[in-house]
N, C-alpha and C positions, 0 to 999 in steps of 0.2 A: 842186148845179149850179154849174156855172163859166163865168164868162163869156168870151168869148173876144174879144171887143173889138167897136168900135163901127163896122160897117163903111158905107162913104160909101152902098151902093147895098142892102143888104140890112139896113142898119140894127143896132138894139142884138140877139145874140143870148147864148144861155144853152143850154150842153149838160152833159151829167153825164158826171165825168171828164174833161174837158176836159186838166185842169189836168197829170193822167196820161201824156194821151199829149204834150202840152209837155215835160213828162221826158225820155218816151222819143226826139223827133226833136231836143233837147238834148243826149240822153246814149243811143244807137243802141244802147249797148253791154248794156240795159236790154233788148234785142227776145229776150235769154237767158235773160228768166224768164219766169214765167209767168204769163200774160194780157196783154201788153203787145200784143203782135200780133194776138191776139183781139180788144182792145177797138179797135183800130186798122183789122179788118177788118169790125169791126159798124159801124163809123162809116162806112166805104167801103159797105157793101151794105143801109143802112140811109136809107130813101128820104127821111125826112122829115130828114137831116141834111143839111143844104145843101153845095155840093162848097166853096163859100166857109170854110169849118170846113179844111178838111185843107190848102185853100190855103195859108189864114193861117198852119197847120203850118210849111208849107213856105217859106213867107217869113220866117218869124220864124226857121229853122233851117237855112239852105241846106245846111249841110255835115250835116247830117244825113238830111234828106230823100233824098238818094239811095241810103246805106245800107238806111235803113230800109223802105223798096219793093222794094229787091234782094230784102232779104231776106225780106218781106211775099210779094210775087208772084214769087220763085224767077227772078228774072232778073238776072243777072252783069254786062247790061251797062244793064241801067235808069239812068236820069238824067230826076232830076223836068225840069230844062231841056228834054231833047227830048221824053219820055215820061207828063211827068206829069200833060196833061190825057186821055189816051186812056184808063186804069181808071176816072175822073172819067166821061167820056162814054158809057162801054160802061155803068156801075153806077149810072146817076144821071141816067137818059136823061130824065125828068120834068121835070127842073132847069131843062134846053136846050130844051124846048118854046117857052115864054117869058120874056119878060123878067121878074128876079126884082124882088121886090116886099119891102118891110121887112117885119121880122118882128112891128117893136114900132114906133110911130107917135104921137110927143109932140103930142098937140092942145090949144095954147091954150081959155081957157076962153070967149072969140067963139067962135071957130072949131066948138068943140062945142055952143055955143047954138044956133048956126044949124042943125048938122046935124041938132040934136032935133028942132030946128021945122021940118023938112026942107026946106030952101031949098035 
């Protein structure tokens, strides 16, 4: 498991392989072997991975994020800019229901006294 960093509204998360496809939207030229674009479309079609995960992808690699979806979803003129919440929203339609919630939640040791003793 790799962490993918600490996000303000989703909180601490932790995905396996993570650190793989930071590779591949680093270095696109990686989407040539093999499983790179697999583990890339199990993350897109895989419900309980939040679309926050591929975002961060995509922020942390701009020049690479559009390669890499060209060549992901077979589209020439893809740009995560115009394009790249609609895979997100068609694959992950759970997500957009409501508002997302952390995944991981640091509770002071009050904070958790009181909740035992259910106040």
């Amino acid at each position: 498991m790799e962490r993918t960093g600490n996000d303000e509204t989703e909180g601490l998360a932790y995905y396996a392989d993570f650190g793989r496809l930071d590779a591949l939207f680093a270095d696109p030229t990686l989407a040539r072997q093999s499983g790179y674009l697999a583990q890339l479309r199990e993350y897109l079609n895989d419900d309980s991975i939040s679309p926050m995960v591929i975002r961060r992808l995509a922020q942390r690699h701009p020049e690479g994020a559009d390669t890499v979806f060209r060549r992901l979803l077979r589209k020439p003129s893809f740009t995560w800019d115009e394009h790249g919440e609609e895979p997100l929203r068609r694959r992950k339609k759970s997500h957009y229901r409501s508002e997302p919630l952390p995944s991981v939640t640091l509770v002071g040791a009050r904070l958790a006294e009181l909740l035992r003793a259910g106040r």
